[in-house]
mmCIF file of the C-alpha atoms, coordinates in Angstrom:
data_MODEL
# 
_entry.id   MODEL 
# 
loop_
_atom_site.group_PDB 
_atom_site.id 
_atom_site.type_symbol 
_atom_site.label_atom_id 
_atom_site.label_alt_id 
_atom_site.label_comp_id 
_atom_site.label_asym_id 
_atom_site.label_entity_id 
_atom_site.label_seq_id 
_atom_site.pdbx_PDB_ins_code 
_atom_site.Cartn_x 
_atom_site.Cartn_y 
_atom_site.Cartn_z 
_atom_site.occupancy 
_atom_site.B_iso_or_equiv 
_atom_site.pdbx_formal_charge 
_atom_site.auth_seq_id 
_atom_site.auth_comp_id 
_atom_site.auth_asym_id 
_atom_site.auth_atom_id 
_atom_site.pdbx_PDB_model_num 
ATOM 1  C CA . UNK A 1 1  ? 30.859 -79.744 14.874  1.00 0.00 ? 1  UNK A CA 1 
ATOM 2  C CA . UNK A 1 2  ? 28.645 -77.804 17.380  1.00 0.00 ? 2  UNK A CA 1 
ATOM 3  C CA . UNK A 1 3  ? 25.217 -77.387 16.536  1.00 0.00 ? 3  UNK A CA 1 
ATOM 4  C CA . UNK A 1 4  ? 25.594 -73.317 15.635  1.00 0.00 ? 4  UNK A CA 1 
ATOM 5  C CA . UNK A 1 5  ? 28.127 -73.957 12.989  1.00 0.00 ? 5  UNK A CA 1 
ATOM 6  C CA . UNK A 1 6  ? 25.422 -76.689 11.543  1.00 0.00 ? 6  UNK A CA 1 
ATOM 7  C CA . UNK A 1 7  ? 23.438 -73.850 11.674  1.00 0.00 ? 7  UNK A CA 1 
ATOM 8  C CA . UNK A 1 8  ? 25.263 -71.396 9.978   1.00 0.00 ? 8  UNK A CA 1 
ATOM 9  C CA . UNK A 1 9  ? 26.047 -74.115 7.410   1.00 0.00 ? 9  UNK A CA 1 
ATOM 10 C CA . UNK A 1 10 ? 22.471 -74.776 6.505   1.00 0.00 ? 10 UNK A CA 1 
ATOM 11 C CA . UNK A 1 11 ? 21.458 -71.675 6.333   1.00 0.00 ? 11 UNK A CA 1 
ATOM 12 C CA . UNK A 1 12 ? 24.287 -71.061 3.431   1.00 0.00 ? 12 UNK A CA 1 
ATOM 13 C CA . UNK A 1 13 ? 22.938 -74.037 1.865   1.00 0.00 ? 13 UNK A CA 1 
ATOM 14 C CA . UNK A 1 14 ? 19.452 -72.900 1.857   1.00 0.00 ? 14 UNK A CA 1 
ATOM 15 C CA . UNK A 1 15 ? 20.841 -69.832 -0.119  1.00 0.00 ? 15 UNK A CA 1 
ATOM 16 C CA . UNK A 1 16 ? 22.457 -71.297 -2.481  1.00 0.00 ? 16 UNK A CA 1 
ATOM 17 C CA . UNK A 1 17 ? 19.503 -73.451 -3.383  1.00 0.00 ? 17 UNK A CA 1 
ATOM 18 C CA . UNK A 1 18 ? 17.247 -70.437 -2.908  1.00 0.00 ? 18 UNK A CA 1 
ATOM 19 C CA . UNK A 1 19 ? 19.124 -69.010 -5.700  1.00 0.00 ? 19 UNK A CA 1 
ATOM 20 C CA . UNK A 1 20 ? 19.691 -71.488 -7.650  1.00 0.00 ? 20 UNK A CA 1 
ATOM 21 C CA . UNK A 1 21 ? 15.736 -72.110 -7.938  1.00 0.00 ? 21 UNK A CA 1 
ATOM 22 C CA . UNK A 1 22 ? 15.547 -68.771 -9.657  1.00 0.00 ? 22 UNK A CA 1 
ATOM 23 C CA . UNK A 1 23 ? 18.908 -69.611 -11.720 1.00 0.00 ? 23 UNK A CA 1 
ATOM 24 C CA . UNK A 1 24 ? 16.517 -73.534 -13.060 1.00 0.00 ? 24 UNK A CA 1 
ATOM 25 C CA . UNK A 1 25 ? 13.734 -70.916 -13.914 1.00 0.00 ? 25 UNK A CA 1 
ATOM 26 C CA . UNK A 1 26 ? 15.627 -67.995 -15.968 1.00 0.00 ? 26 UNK A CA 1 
ATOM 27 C CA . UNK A 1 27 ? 15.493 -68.990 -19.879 1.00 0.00 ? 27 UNK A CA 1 
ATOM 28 C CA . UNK A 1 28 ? 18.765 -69.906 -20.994 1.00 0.00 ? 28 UNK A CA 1 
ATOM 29 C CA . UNK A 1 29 ? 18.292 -67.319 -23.755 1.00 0.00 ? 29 UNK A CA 1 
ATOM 30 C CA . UNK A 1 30 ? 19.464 -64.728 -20.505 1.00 0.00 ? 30 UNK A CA 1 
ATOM 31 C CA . UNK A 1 31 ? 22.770 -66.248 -19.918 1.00 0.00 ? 31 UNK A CA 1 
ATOM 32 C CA . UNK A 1 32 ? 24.096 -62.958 -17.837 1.00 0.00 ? 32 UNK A CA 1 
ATOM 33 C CA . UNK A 1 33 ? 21.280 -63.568 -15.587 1.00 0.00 ? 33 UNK A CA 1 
ATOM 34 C CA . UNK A 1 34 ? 22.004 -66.726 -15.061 1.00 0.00 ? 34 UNK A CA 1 
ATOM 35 C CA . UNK A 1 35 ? 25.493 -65.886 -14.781 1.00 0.00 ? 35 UNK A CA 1 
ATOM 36 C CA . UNK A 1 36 ? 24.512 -62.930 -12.018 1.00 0.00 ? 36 UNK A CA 1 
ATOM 37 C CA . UNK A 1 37 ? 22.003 -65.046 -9.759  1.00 0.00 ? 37 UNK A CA 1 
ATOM 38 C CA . UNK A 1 38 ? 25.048 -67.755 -10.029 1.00 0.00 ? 38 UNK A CA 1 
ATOM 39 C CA . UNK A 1 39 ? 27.956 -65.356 -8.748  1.00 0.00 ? 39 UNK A CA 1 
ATOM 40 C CA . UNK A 1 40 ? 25.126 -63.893 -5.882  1.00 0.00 ? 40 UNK A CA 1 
ATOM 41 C CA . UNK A 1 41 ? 24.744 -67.334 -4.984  1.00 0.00 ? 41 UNK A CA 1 
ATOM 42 C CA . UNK A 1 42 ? 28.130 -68.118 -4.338  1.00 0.00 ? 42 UNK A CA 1 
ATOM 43 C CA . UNK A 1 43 ? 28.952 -64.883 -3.010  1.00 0.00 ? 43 UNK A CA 1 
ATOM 44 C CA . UNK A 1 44 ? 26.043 -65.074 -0.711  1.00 0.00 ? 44 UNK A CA 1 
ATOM 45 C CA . UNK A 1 45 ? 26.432 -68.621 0.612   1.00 0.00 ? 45 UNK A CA 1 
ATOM 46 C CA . UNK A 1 46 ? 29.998 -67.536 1.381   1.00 0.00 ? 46 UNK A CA 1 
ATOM 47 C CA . UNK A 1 47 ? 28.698 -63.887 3.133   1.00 0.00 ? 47 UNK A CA 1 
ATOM 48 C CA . UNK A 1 48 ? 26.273 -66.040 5.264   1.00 0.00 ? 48 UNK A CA 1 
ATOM 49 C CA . UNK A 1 49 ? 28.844 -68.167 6.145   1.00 0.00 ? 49 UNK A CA 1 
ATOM 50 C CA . UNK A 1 50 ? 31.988 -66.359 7.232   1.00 0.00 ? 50 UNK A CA 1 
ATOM 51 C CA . UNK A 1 51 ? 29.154 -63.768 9.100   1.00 0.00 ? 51 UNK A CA 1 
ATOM 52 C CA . UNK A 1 52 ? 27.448 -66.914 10.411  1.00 0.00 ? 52 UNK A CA 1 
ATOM 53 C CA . UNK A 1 53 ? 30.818 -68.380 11.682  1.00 0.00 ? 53 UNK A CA 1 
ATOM 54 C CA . UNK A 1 54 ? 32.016 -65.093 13.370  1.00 0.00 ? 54 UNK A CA 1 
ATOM 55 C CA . UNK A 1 55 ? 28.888 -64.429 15.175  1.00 0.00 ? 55 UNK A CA 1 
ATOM 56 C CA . UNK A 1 56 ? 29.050 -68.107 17.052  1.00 0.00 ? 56 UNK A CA 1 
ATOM 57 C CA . UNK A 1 57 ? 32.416 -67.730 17.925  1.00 0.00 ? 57 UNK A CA 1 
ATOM 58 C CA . UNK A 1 58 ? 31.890 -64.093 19.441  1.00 0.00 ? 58 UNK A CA 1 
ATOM 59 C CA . UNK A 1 59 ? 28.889 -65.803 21.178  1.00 0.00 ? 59 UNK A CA 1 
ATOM 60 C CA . UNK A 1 60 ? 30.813 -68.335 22.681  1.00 0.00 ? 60 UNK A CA 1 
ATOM 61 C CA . UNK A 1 61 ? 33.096 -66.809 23.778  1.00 0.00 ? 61 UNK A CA 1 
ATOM 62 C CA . UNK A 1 62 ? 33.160 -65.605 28.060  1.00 0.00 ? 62 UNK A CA 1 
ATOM 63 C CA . UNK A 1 63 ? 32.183 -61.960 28.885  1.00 0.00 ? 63 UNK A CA 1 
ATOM 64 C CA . UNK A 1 64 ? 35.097 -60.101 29.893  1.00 0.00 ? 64 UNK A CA 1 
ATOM 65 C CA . UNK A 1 65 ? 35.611 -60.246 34.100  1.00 0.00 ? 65 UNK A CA 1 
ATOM 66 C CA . UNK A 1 66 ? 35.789 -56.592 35.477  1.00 0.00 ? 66 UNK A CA 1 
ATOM 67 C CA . UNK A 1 67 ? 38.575 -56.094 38.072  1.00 0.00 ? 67 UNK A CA 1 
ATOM 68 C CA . UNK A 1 68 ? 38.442 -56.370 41.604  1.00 0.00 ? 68 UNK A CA 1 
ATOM 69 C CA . UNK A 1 69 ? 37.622 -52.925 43.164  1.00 0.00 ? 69 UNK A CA 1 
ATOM 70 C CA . UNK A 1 70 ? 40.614 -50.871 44.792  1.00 0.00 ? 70 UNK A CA 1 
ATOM 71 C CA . UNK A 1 71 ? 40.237 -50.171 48.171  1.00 0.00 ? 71 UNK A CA 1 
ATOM 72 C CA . UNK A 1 72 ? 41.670 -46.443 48.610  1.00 0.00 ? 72 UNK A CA 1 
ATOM 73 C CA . UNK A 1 73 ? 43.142 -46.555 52.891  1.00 0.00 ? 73 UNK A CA 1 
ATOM 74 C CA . UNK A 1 74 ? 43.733 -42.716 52.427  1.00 0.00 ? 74 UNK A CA 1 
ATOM 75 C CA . UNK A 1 75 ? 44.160 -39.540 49.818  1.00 0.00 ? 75 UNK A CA 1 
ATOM 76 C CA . UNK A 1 76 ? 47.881 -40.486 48.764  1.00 0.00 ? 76 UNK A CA 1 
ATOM 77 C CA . UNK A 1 77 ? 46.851 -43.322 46.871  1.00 0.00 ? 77 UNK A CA 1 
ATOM 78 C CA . UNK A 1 78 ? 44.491 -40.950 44.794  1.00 0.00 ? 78 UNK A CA 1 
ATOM 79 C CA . UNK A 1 79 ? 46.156 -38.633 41.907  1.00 0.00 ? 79 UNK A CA 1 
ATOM 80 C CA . UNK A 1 80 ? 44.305 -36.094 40.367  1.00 0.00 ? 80 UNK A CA 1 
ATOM 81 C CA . UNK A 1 81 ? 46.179 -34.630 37.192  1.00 0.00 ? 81 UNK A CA 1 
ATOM 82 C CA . UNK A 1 82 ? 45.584 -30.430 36.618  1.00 0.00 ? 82 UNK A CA 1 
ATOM 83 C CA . UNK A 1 83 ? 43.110 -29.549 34.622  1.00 0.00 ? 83 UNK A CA 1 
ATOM 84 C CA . UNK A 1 84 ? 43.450 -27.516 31.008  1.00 0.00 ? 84 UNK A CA 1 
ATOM 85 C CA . UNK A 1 85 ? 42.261 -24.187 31.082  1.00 0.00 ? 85 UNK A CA 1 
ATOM 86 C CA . UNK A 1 86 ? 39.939 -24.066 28.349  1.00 0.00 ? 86 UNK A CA 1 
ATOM 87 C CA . UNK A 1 87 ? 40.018 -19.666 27.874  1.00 0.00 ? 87 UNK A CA 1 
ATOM 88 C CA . UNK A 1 88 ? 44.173 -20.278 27.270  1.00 0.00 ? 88 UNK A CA 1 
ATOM 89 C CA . UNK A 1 89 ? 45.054 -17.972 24.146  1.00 0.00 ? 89 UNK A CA 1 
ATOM 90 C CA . UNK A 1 90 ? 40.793 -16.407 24.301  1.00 0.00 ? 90 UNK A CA 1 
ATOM 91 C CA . UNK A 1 91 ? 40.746 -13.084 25.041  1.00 0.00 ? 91 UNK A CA 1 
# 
């Protein structure tokens, strides 16, 4: 496991845990916000993570190489399509 996805997994971890501070100190009398900072929990560890995992992989991965530049030898290897005339139906 490469040290970016250890990353991404900690800092999914330290959400949860963030969260579930707040979840220990809600009374229980306020079981729907217990039950909202549980589902934000989970839903956010899991956000962090599948963001978290997507961003190392694009950042691993190789730019793009251009192409090689075409030499042109003379004008028949250059096209040039006609252009639209833009006052076409304008009177």
């Amino acid at each position: 496991m490469s040290s970016g996805l250890l990353l991404v997994l900690a800092a999914s971890i330290m959400w949860i845990l963030f969260c579930m501070r707040f979840w220990y100190i809600i009374d229980r009398d306020h079981v729907w916000q217990r039950h909202l900072i549980a589902i934000a929990a989970g839903l956010g560890g899991g956000l962090i993570y599948f963001v978290g995992t997507m961003l190392v992989q694009a950042l691993k991965e190789p730019a793009p190489q251009q192409p090689a530049p075409i030499e042109v030898k003379d004008g028949s290897d250059i096209r040039v399509s006609p252009r639209i005339k833009e006052s076409v139906g304008k009177k």
